[in-house]
SEDOGU-727066 format. One record per residue (C-alpha): y, x, z; residue in one letter. Coordinates in steps of 0.05 Angstrom, whole numbers, padded with zeros to 5 digits, always signed. Each point is the difference from the previous one (the first is absolute). Last residue first. Example, Ala and Ser with C-alpha at 12.3 -4.5 7.8 and 13.67 -1.06 7.14 Angstrom:
residues 2
-00021+00273+00143s -00069-00027+00013a 
//
This chain:
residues 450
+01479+02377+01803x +00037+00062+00029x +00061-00028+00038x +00065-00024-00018x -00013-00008-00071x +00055+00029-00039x +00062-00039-00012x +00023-00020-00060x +00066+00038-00025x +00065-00019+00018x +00052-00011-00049x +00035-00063+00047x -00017-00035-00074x -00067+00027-00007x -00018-00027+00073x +00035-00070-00009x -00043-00011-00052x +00025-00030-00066x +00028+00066-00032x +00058+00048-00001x +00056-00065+00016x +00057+00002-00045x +00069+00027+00005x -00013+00045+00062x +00053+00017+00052x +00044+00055+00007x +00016+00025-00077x +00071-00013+00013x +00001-00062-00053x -00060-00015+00053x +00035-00011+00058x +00062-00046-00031x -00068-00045-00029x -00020-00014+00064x +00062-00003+00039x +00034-00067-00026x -00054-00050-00031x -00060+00021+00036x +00049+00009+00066x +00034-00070-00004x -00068-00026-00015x -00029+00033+00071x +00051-00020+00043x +00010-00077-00035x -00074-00018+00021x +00006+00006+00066x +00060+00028+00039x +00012+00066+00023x -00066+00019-00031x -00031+00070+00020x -00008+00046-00056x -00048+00057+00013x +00023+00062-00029x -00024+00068-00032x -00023+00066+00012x +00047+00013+00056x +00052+00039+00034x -00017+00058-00058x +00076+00000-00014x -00017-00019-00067x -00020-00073+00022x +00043-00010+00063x +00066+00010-00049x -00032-00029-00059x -00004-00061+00054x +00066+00005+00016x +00030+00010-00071x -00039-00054-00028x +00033-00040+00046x +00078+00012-00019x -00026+00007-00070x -00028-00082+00009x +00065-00012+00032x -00006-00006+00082x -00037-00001+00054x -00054+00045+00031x -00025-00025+00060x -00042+00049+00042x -00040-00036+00045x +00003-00029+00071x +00077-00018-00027x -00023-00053-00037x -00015-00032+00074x -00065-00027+00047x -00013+00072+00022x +00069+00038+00005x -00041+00052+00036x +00064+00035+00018x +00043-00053+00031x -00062-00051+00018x -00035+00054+00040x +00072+00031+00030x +00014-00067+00019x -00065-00004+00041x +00011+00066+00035x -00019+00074-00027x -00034+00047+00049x -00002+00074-00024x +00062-00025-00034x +00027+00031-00066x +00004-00070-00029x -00030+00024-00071x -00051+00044+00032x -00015-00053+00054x +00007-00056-00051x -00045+00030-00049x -00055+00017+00049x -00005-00071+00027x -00012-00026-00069x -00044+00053-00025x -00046-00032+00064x -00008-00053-00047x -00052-00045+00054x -00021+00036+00065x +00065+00009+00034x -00027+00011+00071x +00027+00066-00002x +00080-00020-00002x -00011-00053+00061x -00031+00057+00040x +00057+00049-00021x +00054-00052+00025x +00031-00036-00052x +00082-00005+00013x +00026-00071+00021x +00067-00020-00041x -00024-00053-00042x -00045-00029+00055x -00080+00018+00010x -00057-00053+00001x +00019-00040-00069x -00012+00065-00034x -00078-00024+00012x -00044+00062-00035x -00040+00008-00058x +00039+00042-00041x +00000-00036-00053x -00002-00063+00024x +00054+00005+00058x +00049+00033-00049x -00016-00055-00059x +00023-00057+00058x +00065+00048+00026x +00020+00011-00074x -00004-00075-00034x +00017-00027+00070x +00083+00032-00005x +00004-00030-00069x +00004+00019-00073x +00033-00041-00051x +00062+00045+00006x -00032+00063-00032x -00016-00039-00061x +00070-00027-00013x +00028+00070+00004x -00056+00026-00039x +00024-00048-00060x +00065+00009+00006x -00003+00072-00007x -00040-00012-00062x +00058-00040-00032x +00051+00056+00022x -00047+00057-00031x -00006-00036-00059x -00054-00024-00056x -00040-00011+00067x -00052+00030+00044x -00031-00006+00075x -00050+00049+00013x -00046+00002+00062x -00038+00060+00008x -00079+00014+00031x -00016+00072-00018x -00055+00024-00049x -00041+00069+00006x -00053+00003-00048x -00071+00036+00005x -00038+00051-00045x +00064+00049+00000x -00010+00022+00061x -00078+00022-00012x -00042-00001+00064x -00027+00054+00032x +00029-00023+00073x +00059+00044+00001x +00018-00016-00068x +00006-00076+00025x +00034+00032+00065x +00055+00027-00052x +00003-00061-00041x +00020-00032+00056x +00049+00046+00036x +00035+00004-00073x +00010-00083-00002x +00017+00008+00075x +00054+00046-00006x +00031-00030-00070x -00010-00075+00037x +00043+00028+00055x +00057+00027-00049x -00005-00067-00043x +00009-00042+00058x -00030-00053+00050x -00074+00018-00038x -00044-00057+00006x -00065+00015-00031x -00064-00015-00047x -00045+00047-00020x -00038-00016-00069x -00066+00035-00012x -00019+00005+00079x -00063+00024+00038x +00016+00066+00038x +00076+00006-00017x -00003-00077+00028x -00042+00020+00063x +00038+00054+00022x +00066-00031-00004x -00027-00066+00043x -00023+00062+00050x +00072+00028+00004x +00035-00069-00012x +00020-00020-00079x -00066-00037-00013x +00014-00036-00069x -00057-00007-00036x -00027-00016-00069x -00070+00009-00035x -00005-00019-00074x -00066-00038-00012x -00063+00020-00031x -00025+00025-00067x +00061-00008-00031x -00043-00044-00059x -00024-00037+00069x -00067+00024+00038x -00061-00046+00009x +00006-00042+00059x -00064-00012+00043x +00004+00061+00047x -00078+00025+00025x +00025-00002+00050x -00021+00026+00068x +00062-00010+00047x +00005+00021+00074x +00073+00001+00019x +00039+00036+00062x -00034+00060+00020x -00038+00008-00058x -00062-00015-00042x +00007-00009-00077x -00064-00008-00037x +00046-00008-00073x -00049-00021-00048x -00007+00024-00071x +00006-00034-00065x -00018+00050-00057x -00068+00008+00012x -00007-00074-00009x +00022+00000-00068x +00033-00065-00017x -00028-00065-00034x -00064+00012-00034x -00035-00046-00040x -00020+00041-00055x +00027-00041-00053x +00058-00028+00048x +00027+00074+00016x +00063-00021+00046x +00006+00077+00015x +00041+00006+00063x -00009+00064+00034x +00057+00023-00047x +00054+00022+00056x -00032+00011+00058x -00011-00051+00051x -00002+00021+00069x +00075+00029+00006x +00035-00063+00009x -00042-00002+00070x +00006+00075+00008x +00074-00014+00001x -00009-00062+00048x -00037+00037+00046x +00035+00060+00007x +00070-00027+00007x -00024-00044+00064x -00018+00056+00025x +00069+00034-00006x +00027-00074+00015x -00044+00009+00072x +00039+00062+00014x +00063-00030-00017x -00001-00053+00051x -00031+00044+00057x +00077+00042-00027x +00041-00070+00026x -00043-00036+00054x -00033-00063-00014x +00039-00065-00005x -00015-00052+00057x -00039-00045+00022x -00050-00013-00066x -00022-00069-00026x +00030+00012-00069x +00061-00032+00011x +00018+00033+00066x -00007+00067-00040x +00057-00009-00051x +00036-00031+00064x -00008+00067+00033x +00028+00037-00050x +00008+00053-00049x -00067-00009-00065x -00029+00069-00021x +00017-00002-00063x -00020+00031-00078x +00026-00035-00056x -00037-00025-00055x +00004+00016-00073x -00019-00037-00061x +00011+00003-00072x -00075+00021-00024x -00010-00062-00054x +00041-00056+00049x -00076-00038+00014x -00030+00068+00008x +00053+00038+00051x +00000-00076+00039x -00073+00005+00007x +00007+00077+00021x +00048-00019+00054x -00036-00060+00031x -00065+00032+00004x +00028+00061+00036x +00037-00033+00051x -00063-00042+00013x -00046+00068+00007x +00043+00026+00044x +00011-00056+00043x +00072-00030+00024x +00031+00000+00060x +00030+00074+00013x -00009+00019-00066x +00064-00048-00030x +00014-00021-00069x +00054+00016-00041x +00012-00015-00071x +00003+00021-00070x +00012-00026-00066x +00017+00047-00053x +00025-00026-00062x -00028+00009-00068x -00022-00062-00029x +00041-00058+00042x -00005-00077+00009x -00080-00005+00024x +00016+00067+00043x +00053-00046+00033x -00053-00051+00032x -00050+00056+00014x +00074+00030+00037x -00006-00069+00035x -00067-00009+00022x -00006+00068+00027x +00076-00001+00038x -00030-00043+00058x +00057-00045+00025x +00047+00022+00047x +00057-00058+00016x +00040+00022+00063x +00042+00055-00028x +00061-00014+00045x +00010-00075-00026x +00058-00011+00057x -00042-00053+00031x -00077+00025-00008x +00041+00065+00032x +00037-00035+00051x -00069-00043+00022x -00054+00054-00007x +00005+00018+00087x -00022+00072+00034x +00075+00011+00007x +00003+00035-00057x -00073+00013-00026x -00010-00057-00037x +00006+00024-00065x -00046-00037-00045x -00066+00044+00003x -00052+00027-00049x +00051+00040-00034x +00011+00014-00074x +00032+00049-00056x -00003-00030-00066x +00005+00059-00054x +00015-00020-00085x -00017+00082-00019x +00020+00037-00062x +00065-00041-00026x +00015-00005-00072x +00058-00042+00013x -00026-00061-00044x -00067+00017+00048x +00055-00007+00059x +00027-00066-00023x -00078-00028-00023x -00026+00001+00064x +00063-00024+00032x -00019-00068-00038x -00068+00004+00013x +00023+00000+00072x +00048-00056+00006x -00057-00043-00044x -00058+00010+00045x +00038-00044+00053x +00020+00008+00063x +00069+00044-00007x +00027-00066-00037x +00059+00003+00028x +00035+00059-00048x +00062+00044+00036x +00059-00009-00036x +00043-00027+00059x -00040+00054+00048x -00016-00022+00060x -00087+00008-00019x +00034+00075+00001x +00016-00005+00065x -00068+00036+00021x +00010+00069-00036x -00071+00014-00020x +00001-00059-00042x +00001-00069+00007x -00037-00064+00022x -00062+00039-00010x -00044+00031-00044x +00034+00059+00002x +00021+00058-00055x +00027+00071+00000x +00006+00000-00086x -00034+00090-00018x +00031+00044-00043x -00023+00068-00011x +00057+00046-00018x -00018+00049-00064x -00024+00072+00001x -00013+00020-00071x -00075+00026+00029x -00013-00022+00075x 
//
């Protein structure tokens, strides 16, 4: 990337909150989280703040996981509203011009050929701003609700999202770029030769296309991912354009940022064509006490279900079975099938071949600000962090999670933003109106010969 500058991407829900599940606690926090109106107004925040990327993550589950029952999480609001994002970010693209608008959807229960539809219909109706993230779903409750058992297992997963890959790419890839000639004197709508059909026949998906979505002003959506596991890492160097992480700490996120790019070299790929952006939390004010005060009020609206509900979910296992001080046996530890970069965190960061419970909440810190780097403070005090991250080649950029909805993000637009690009950090104005020219990517060449 030329006149390197952070990419900047809002870490959004379309739920009761945000990633961190107290939020909805928050004094400040906005009701009206179901209505089109809460999100076209944090639409326009982070296009005011030049943001890249507006990015709802997503399950297909309310976590139910601990202790195999909904009630305490329905109860405690512990991210138990998940609508579909599509609706909604077609809802903000009606509000915004240049803002990115992204979100994930899973290829362990969807189709190919329906992933790909939805994506390149949004990428038209937003004018080539859209971007969808890459999963492959975590839990057995994702799978109970669509009809299965119980989750496939963890690398089978990311062998049938390789495939899965394939077809929708040479899905956008069947229409090239002026095959559409709307010639009314001669009557002639597109050129045939230049729509081509896709004749896929795998191991996991049989899809013959001809696709029936011609191909955005981007010429197809932004691919994200966020597989931080040894296979998950393989398969976002392979396919991603933004690479999302959690990094505990700037020296880890400086090792993995530079084992990264190193496997993408490894593989043939460019690693400069691809952005690294870490989850943070940032809570800002005119003064370091003020802004102290704010995170301290923040961290106490957690509670003890928040972490031991999102533990069971993500990692796909009942932390209701073991007690605080009970270490995992090596069984227990390899029938983690859900984010396995979970597990490994807390037995590198516990130093424990077999961590207990408390060790899992202690150094997972799921449910909490403290999952994530928080950087509070002035708006130089957080500037200096992320500059920090930034020019210590930690990262590429950041993705914003809200402490509390909308006030996180407008404190930030009115606070950090411009503080980041008096230093030259961040852009002033977006490069263009697709999300592609403005991440300062170039389109992507057809994946195979058409």
């Amino acid at each position: 990337m030329t006149d390197r500058q952070m990419v900047m991407v809002g870490f959004l829900q379309a739920q009761n909150c945000s990633n961190y599940p107290a939020s909805w606690r928050h004094p400040d926090s906005a009701p009206d989280f179901l209505s089109v109106e809460y999100y076209q107004r944090i639409g326009r925040t982070l296009e005011e703040g030049k943001f890249h990327l507006a990015f709802f993550d997503d399950r297909l589950a309310m976590p139910d996981r601990y202790g195999d029952d909904y009630r305490e999480s329905v109860r405690n609001g512990v991210r138990v509203v998940k609508m579909d994002p599509i609706p909604i970010l077609a809802a903000m693209g009606a509000v915004t011009r240049c803002l990115g608008l992204g979100a994930t959807y899973s290829t362990t229960y969807y189709e190919p050929f329906h992933v790909a539809r939805v994506f390149a219909t949004l990428d038209l109706m937003t004018g080539g701003r859209a971007g969808w993230n890459v999963v492959t779903s975590l839990n057995d409750s994702e799978a109970a609700n669509f009809g299965a058992d119980r989750l496939p297992d963890h690398d089978s997963r990311y062998d049938r999202a390789d495939e899965f890959m394939e077809v929708v790419l040479g899905h956008w890839d069947t229409w090239e770029a002026d095959a559409i000639l709307l010639d009314k004197e001669r009557g002639v709508f597109a050129d045939p030769e230049k729509v081509h059909p896709l004749g896929h026949e795998g191991r996991w998906f049989r899809s013959r296309g001809p696709f029936t979505v011609p191909p955005s002003p981007q010429g197809r959506p932004i691919v994200i991912q966020a597989g931080q596991s040894g296979r998950g890492r393989e398969f976002a160097v392979r396919w991603g354009e933004i690479v999302f992480a959690i990094f505990p700490s700037l020296e880890f996120g400086q090792r993995v940022y530079r084992e990264t790019k190193a496997l993408a070299a490894a593989r043939g790929r460019d690693p400069d064509g691809f952005a690294i952006a870490p989850a943070i939390y940032a809570t800002v004010a005119e003064t370091q006490t003020m802004a102290e005060d704010q995170a301290a009020l923040i961290e106490g609206l957690a509670r003890p279900i928040d972490t031991l509900a999102l533990l069971s979910e993500a990692l796909n296992y009942d932390f209701a079975r073991k007690k605080p001080d009970e270490a995992f046996t090596d069984a227990e530890l390899a029938s983690i099938s859900g984010l396995q970069a979970i597990r490994d965190r807390v037995v590198r960061l516990s130093g424990k071949k077999n961590p207990t419970l408390d060790d899992f909440v202690k150094f997972s810190a799921r449910g909490t600000v403290k999952e994530l780097p928080h950087f509070v403070g002035t708006p130089s005090q957080v500037a200096d962090r992320m500059e920090e991250w930034f020019a210590g080649r930690a990262c590429d950029g950041f993705v914003l999670a809200a402490t509390h909805m909308p006030g996180a993000y407008e404190s930030f637009v009115r606070l950090v933003v411009p503080e980041l690009q008096r230093r030259g950090l961040f852009h002033k104005d977006y490069a263009g109106t697709t999300l592609r020219k403005n991440l300062g990517l170039a389109k992507p060449k057809p994946s195979r010969p058409l």
